[in-house]
N, C-alpha and C positions, 0 to 999 in steps of 0.2 A: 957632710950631709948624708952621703953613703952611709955611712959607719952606723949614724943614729936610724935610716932606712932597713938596713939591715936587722939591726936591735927589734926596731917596730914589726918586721915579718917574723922576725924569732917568738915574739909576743904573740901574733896572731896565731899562726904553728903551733906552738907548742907550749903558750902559759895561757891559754884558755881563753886568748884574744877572739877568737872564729864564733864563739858561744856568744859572747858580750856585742859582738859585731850581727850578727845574726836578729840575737833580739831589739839590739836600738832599730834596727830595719825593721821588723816590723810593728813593734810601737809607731813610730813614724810611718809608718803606713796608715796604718789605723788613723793619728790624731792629723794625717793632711787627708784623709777621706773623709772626713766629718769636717764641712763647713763650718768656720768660724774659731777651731779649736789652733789649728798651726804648731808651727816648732815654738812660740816663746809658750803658750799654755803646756805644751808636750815638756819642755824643760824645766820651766818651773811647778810641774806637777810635780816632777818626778829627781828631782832634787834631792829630795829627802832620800830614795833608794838608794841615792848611791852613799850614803854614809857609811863608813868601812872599806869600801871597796877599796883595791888597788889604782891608783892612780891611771895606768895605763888601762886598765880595765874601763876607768870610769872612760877615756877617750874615746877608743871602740863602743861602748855606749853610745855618748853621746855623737860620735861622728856617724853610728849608724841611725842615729833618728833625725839629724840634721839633714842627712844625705841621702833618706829617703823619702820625707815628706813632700818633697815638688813633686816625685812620682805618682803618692798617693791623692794629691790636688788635684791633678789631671785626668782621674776618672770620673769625678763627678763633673768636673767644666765639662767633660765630654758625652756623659752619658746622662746628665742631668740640665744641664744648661745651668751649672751651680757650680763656679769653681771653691775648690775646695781651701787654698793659700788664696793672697791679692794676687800675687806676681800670675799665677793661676788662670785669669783675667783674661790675658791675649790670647789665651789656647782656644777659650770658651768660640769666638767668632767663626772656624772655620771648623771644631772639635764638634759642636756639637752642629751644624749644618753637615758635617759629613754622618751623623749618628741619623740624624732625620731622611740623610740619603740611601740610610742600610748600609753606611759604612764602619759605623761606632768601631767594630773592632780589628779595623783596619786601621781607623787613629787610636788608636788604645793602642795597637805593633807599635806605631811610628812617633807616639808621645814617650813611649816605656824605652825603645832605641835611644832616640834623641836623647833623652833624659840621663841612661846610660854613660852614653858617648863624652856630653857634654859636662858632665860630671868630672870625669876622669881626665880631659883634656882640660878643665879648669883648675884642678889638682897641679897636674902638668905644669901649669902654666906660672902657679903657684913656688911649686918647686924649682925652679928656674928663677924666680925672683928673690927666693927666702937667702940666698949666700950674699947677695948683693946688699938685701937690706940689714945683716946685719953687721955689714962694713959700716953702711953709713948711717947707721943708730948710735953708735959709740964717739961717734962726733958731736952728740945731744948733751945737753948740759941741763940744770933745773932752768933755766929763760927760754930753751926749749920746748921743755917738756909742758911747762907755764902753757906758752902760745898756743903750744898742740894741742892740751886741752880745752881750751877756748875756742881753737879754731873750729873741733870737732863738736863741741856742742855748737856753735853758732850754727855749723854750715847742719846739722841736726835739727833745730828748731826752726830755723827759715826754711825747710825744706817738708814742713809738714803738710805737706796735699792744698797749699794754698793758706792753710791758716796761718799767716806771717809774725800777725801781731800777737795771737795766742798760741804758738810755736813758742817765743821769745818769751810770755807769761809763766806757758809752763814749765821752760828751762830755768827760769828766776824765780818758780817756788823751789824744782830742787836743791837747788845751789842753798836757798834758806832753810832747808832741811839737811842739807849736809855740814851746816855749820852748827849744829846741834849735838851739846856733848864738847868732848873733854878736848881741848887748843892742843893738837902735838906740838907745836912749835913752841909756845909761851908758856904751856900750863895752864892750867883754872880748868873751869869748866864754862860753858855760855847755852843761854836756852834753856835749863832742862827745866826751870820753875819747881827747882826742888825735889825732882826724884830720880832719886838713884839710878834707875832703869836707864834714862835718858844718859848718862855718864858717856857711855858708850859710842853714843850716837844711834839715830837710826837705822838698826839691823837690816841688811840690804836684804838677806833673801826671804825674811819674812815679806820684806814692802813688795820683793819682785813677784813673790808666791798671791799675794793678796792683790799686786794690781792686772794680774793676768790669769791666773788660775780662777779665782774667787769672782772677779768681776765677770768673766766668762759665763760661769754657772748663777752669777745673779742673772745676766742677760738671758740664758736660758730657761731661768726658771719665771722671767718677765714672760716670755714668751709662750711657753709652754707648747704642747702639738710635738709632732715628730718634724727631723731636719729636712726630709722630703717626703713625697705623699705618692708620686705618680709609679709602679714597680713597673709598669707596663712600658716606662721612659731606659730601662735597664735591658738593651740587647746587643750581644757581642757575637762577632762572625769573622773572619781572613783574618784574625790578628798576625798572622805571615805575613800578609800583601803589605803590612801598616813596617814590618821591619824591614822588608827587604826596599821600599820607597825609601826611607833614611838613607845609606847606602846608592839609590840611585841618588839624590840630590843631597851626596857630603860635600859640597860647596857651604849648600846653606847650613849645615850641620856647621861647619867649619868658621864662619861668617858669627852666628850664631852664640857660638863658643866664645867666642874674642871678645862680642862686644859683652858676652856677662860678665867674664871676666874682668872685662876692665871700669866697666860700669859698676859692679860690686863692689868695687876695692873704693868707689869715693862713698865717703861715713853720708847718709840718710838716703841715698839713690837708688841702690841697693835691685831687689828684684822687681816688683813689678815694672821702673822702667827702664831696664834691663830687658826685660822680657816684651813689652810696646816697642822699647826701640829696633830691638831682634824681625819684630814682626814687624816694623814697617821697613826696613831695611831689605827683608824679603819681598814685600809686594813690592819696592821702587826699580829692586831688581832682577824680578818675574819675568818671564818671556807672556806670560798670559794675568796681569794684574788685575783685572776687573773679575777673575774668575774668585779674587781672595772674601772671605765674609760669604760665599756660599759651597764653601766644600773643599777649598786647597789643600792641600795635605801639606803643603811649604809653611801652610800658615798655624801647623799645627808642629812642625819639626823646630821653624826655628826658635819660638820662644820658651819651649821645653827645653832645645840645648841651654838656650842664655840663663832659662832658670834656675838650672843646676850649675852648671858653670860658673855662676855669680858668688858661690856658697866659695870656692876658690877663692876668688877676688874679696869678697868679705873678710875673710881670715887675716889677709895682710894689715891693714889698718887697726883690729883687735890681737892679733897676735904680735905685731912686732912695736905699737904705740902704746896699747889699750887704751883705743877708740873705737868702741864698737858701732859698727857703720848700721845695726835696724835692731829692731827689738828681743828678736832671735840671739845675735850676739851677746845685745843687752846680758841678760840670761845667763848665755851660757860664763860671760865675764864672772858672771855669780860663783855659778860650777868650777871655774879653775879658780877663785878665791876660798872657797868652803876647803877646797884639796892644798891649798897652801902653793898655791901656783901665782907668781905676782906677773900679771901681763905688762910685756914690755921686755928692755933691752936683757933684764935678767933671764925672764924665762928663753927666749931664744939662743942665750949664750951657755947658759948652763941646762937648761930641758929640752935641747934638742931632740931627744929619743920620744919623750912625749908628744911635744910635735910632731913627728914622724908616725908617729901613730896615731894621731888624729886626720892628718892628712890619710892617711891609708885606708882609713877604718871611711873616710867620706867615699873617697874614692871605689870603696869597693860597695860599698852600700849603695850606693848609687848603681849598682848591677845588679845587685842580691835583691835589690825594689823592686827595677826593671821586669826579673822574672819573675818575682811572683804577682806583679802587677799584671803579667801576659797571661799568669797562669788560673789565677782567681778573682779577675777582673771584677766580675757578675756579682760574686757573694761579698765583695768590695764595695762594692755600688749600694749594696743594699744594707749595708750596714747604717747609711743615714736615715731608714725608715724605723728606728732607733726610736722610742720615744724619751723625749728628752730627759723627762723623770728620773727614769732610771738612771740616767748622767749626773745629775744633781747632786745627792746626797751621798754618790761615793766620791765624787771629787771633791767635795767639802772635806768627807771626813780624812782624807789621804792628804789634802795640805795639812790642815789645822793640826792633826796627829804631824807629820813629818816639820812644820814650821817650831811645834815644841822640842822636838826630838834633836833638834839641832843643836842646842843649849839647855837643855831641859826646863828653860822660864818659860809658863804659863804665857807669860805676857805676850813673849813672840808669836803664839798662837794668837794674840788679843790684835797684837798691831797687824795678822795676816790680814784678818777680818777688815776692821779698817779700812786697812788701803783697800782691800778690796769693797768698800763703799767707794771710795774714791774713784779707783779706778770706773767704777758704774757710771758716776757722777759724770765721769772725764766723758766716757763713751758717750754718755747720753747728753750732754752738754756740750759733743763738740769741739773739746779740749783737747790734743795731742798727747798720749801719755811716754811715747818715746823720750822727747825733750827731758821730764820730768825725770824719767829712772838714769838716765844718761848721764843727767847735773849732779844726780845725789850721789853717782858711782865717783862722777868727774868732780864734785867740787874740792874735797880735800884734797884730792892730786894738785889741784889748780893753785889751789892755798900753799899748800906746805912747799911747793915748787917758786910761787912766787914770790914769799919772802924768802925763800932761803936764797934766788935773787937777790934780794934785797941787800941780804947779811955779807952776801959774797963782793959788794957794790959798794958796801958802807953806807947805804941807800940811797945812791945815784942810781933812777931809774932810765938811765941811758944807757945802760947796760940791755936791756932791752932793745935798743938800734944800734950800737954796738956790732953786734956781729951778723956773720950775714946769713946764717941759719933763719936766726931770731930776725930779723926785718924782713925778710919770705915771706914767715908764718904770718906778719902782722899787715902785710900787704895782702894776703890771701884771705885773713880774718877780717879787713877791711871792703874788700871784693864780696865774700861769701854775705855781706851785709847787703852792699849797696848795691847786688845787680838785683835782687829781688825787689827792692824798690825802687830801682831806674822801670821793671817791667810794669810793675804794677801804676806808675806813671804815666806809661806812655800807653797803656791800657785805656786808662782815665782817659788821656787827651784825645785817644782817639774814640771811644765810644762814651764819653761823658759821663755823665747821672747812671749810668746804666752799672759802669762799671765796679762804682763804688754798692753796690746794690749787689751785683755779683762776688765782690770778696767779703761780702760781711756773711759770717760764718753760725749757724741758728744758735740761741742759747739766750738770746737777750742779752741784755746788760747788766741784768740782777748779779749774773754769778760773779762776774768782773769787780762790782761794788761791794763785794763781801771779799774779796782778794785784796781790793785796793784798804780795806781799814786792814785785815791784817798786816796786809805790809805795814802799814803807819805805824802797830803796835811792835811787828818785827825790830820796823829802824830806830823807836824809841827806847826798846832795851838793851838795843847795839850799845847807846850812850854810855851805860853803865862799865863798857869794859875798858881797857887799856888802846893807845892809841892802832898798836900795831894789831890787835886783836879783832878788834872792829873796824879794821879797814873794808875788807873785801864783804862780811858778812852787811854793811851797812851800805856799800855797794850794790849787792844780792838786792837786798828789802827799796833800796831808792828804785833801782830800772824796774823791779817788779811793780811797784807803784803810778811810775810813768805810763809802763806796757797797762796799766788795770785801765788809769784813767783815757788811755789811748784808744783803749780795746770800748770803753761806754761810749766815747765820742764817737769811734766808726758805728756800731751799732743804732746810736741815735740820728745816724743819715737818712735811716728807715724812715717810714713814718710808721711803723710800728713794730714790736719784739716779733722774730721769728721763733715761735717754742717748737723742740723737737717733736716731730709728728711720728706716726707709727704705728703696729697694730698693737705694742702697749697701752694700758689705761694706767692711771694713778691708784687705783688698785688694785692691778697686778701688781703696781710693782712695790703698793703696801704689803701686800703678803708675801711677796716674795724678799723683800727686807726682814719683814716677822719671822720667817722659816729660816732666814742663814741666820737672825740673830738668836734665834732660840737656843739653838746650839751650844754657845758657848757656857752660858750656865746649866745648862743640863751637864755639862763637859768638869764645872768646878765640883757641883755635886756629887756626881756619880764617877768622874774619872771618863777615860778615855772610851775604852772598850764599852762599858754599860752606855755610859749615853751613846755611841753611834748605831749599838744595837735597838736601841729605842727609838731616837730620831731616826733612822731609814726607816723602819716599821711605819712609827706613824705618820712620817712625810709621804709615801706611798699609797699606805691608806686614807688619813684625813686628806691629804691636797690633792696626790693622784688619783686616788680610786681605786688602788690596784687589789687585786683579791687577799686574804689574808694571806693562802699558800704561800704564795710569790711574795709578798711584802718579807712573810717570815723569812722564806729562803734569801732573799737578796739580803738583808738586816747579818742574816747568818754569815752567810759567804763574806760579805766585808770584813765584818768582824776578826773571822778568823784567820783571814788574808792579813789584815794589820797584824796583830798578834805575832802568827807564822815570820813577819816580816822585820817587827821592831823590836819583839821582844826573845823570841825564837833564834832566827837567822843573826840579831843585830845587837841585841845584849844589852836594848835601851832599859831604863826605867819610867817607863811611860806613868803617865801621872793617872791615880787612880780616885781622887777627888777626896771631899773633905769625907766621906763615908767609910770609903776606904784605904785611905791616905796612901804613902808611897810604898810600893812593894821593894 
C-alpha cells in the first residue's frame, strides 16, 4: 500500500496530478454550491471530459470534485437557509441560526475546518481498512459475488427515504433493463425487438448522463427563476473564530469523523444520515444541548466532519465489491468503467496506484475546498442568484454532445435524452432513481455470477448454503428485507390508519398500472428464451409485477390519488419537455455545433427573454468550448448532421 502511496504522490508532484486535483476541487465547488446540482450531476456531466485523459489523471479529477462538493453544500445551508448536497441538511439548523446571529462567517471557518479534517481522517481511516479487505475478497467466489450483489441492491432499495415498496419497483425495472442485449453466459440475444442497437445492452453512461444530468435541467427548466433570490441573506465576518472553534471541540470533530466513516461504508445510508447521526450524537453529548437549532457551532462542526468523512467509508463497498453505496458512487462506478477499470477484487489487486490516487486526490481536496471555501465564500454564495436559463441549455448540450462522443452512435445521445425523461418522471412521481441505476449496473454481475454458480454445482443450488461466506450474505439479504417491514409494522400497530396514510408515497396509482402491464409483457417474452436464459430475467419482470400490484393496493388505502404538488404547472413542464426535445433534431440536421449555436440563441431569447447580445455571446462561448474540447483538445469526430455529414 506504501509502494502504490508513493506512486500516487509521484503523480501528483510531478505528472501533472496537482492541476487535475486543483480543478476537480473546484468544479465541485461550484456544482455543491448550486442547490439541487451535487456530485452524481457534477460526474455524470462531465464524463465526457475525461475521454483521453490518463487514467490517474482522470482519479485526481474526479476525487477532487467528490471531495470538495460537501464543502461547497455548506455555504448556502449556511448562508442561505438552502443546503446545497441532502447530507447538507443537518448543517443548515445551527449554520444558518448562527448566520442570522452575525455569525455566518464564523460557521463558514468552522464548516470549511471540519470539512477539512474530517475528509482526511475518513481517507485515513479508509487506508487502514483497504490491506485487510483485500485479504478477504480473495476468499469470494461467483455464490459470493451473486449474494453481494443482491444484497447491495436490496439493502439500496429498501433504504430509499421510506419508499419501501417503490424502492423494490424501481430496483426490478433495472434488473429488467439489464437483461436487455446479448446472454454472456448462453449466447443469443433477448429484448431487443430487433434492433441492433440494443445488442449491447443498455449503454450505462448515456442512461447515467440522462437520468441525472438531463433530468436535472428538465427540473430546472420546470421551474425556471433563479436558485436564490435574497443577496442581502449573503454576509461573511470571523471566519478565523469559525476555525480556530473546530480545534477547540476536536472531540466532536473526532466523534464526527467515525461515525461518517462507518455510516458511509454501509451501501444506501451513506451521507445524509451520516451527517443526522453526527449531529445528534453531538447535542446528546453537549454540555449545553438545548442551545443546539439556535446557533451551536458543535452543531455545525460535526456533520460537516461526518460529511466528508463518509466519502471514505463509501469507497469501501464500491471499490473493493462494486457496490456502490449512493448515487454519486453510482456514477463514478460509470467513470472507472469508461477508463477500463473493473470494480472489485481485480481492480484492488492489480490498480492499486490508481487507488492511491484516488484516495489522495479526496483527501487533499477536501483542504484545497476548505481554503477557498474561507477565502471566496461571498462570491460562492452568490453564485446561486444564477438564473437558471442560463444553466439549461449548456448542460444539455455538454451531455448530449459528450453521451455521442463516447461511441460516436447518435443513438447514445437519443437514449441520454430518454432516460432523462425518465429520470423527471422518477423525480416527479416520487420513484427512487438510485435502486434503478444500481440494478442496471448490478444486474449482469448478478446473472453471470449466479449461473456460473450454477455450472460450478452442476446446478445444485445448495451450493449457495454451502458455504459460510455465502449463508452471511443470504442471512444479511434476508434481514436487510425484513427489518424494514418488521418497522413499518409495528408503526401500523401502533398508530393504525394513520400510518398506512403516512408511507404511501405521492404519485397515484396510475404510474404503478402502467409498470405493472409492462411487466406482464416483460415476463411473456421471457417465455420465448431457453430455460437457463429466462431464469432470473423472468424473475426481474414477476417481483416487478408483484411490487406494481403492491404499490396500487397501498395507494388505494387513500381515499384518494396524492398528485405531486409544486410551483410547477402542466405547462411548464410542456414546454419545458418541448425545449429539451427540440434539440435532438435540430442535432440530426444540422450536426452538433450548428444546432447548439442555434438552440442556446433561441432558448434564451424565445423562453428566457434574454437580450440578443448575451443570447449571442452565450450560444458563442458554448459552442466554441465544445469544439476547443472534442474536436480540438480530443480528436472526436463529432457528428455534423445529415447537411453536413461526418467531418
Amino acid at each position: 500500500m506504501l509502494d502504490a502511496l508513493a506512486v500516487a504522490v509521484g503523480g501528483l508532484l510531478l505528472g501533472g496530478g496537482a492541476f487535475y486535483l486543483v480543478a476537480g476541487a473546484l468544479v465541485g465547488l461550484l456544482f455543491g454550491v448550486i442547490p439541487g446540482l451535487g456530485g452524481p450531476t457534477a460526474l455524470a456531466l462531465l464524463i465526457p471530459l475525461t475521454f483521453g485523459v490518463d487514467t490517474s489523471a482522470v482519479m485526481f479529477f474526479a476525487g477532487g470534485i467528490m471531495g470538495a462538493i460537501p464543502a461547497g453544500g455548506s455555504v448556502t445551508a449556511i448562508l442561505l437557509n438552502t443546503p446545497g448536497t441532502a447530507p447538507n441538511a443537518a448543517t443548515v439548523y445551527d449554520g444558518y441560526a448562527m448566520t442570522r446571529n452575525g455569525q455566518g462567517g464564523t460557521a463558514l471557518g468552522a464548516a470549511a475546518a471540519a470539512s477539512s479534517i474530517g475528509g482526511v481522517l475518513g481517507i485515513f481511516i479508509l487506508f487502514a481498512i483497504l490491506p485487510a479487505a483485500r485479504s478477504v475478497i480473495l476468499h469470494f467466489a461467483p455464490p459470493e459475488y451473486c449474494l453481494l450483489g443482491v444484497l447491495g441492491l436490496c439493502a439500496i432499495a429498501v433504504s430509499s427515504d421510506g419508499k419501501l415498496v417503490r424502492g423494490l419497483l424501481a430496483a426490478s425495472l433495472g434488473l429488467m433493463l439489464a437483461f436487455v442485449g446479448y446472454d454472456n453466459v448462453g449466447g443469443g440475444v433477448r429484448f431487443t425487438a430487433g434492433i441492433d442497437y440494443l445488442w449491447d445492452g443498455i449503454p450505462l453512461i448515456p442512461a447515467l448522463i440522462g437520468l441525472f444530468a438531463i433530468a436535472q435541467i428538465l427540473s430546472l427548466c420546470v421551474s425556471g427563476g433563479s436558485i436564490a433570490e435574497d443577496p442581502t441573506a449573503v454576509e461573511v465576518n470571523r471566519v478565523s473564530d469559525g476555525v480556530v472553534a473546530v480545534f477547540r471541540y476536536f472531540p466532536t470533530v473526532l466523534r464526527g469523523s467515525a461515525i461518517g466513516a462507518v455510516v458511509g461504508a454501509i451501501p444506501a445510508v451513506g451521507g445524509t444520515v451520516a451527517a443526522f447521526l453526527a449531529y445528534s450524537v453531538a447535542a446528546q453529548t453537549s454540555k449545553d444541548p438545548e442551545s443546539f437549532g439556535k446557533g451551536n457551532i458543535e452543531g455545525v462542526i460535526a456533520p460537516e466532519a461526518a460529511n466528508n468523512a463518509r466519502e471514505g467509508g463509501a469507497l469501501i463497498p464500491t471499490l473493493a465489491f462494486g457496490i456502490p453505496g449512493s448515487a454519486e458512487m453510482a456514477v463514478f462506478l460509470g467513470l472507472l468503467i469508461l477508463h477500463g477499470l473493473q470494480p472489485g477484487p481485480t481492480l484492488l489487486i492489480n490498480h492499486l496506484d490508481v487507488v492511491a490516487s484516488l484516495l489522495l486526490s479526496i483527501a487533499l481536496a477536501c483542504v484545497v475546498a476548505s481554503l477557498v471555501c474561507i477565502a471566496v465564500a461571498r462570491r460562492l454564495a452568490l453564485m446561486t442568484l444564477i438564473d437558471v436559463n442560463w444553466l439549461v441549455p449548456a448542460i444539455l448540450a455538454v451531455s448530449t454532445v459528450g453521451a455521442f462522443a463516447l461511441r460516436g452512435n447518435l443513438i447514445d445521445a437519443i437514449v441520454t435524452i430518454v432516460f432523462g425523461f425518465v429520470g423527471y418522471a422518477m423525480l416527479r412521481l416520487d420513484y427512487p432513481r438510485l435502486p434503478l441505476v444500481i440494478a442496471l449496473f448490478l444486474g449482469q454481475v448478478v446473472e453471470i455470477n449466479f449461473r456460473q454458480s450454477l455450472m460450478i454445482a452442476a446446478g445444485d443450488w445448495t451450493i449457495f448454503l454451502s458455504r459460510g461466506l455465502s449463508l452471511t450474505l443470504l442471512l444479511l439479504i434476508v434481514l436487510s428485507i425484513a427489518v424494514p417491514f418488521v418497522r413499518f409494522l409495528m408503526r401500523r400497530g401502533r398508530r393504525g390508519r394513520r400510518a398506512i396514510a403516512e408511507s404511501v408515497v405521492p404519485g397515484g396509482s396510475v404510474p404503478s398500472v402502467v409498470l405493472a402491464v409492462v411487466a406482464v409483457i416483460y415476463v411473456a417474452v421471457s417465455y420465448r428464451y431457453d430455460a437457463a436464459s429466462q431464469m432470473l430475467p423472468w424473475l426481474a419482470g414477476s417481483l416487478a409485477l408483484a411490487l406494481a400490484i403492491a404499490d396500487v393496493l397501498v395507494q388505494r388505502k387513500r381515499a384518494r390519488s396524492v398528485i405531486p404538488s409544486g410551483t410547477s404547472s402542466f405547462h411548464n413542464e410542456l414546454t419545458a419537455f418541448t425545449w429539451i426535445g427540440v434539440f435532438l433534431p435540430l442535432v440530426v440536421v444540422f450536426g452538433f455545433y450548428a444546432a447548439v449555436l442555434l438552440y442556446v440563441f433561441s432558448y434564451l431569447r424565445l423562453h428566457a427573454g434574454k437580450g440578443a447580445v448575451g443570447a449571442i455571446m452565450a450560444a458563442g462561448l458554448l459552442t466554441v468550448f465544445l469544439f476547443a474540447v472534442f474536436d480540438v483538445l480530443m480528436g472526436y469526430d463529432i457528428y455534423r448532421g445529415v447537411l453536413g455529414g461526418l467531418s
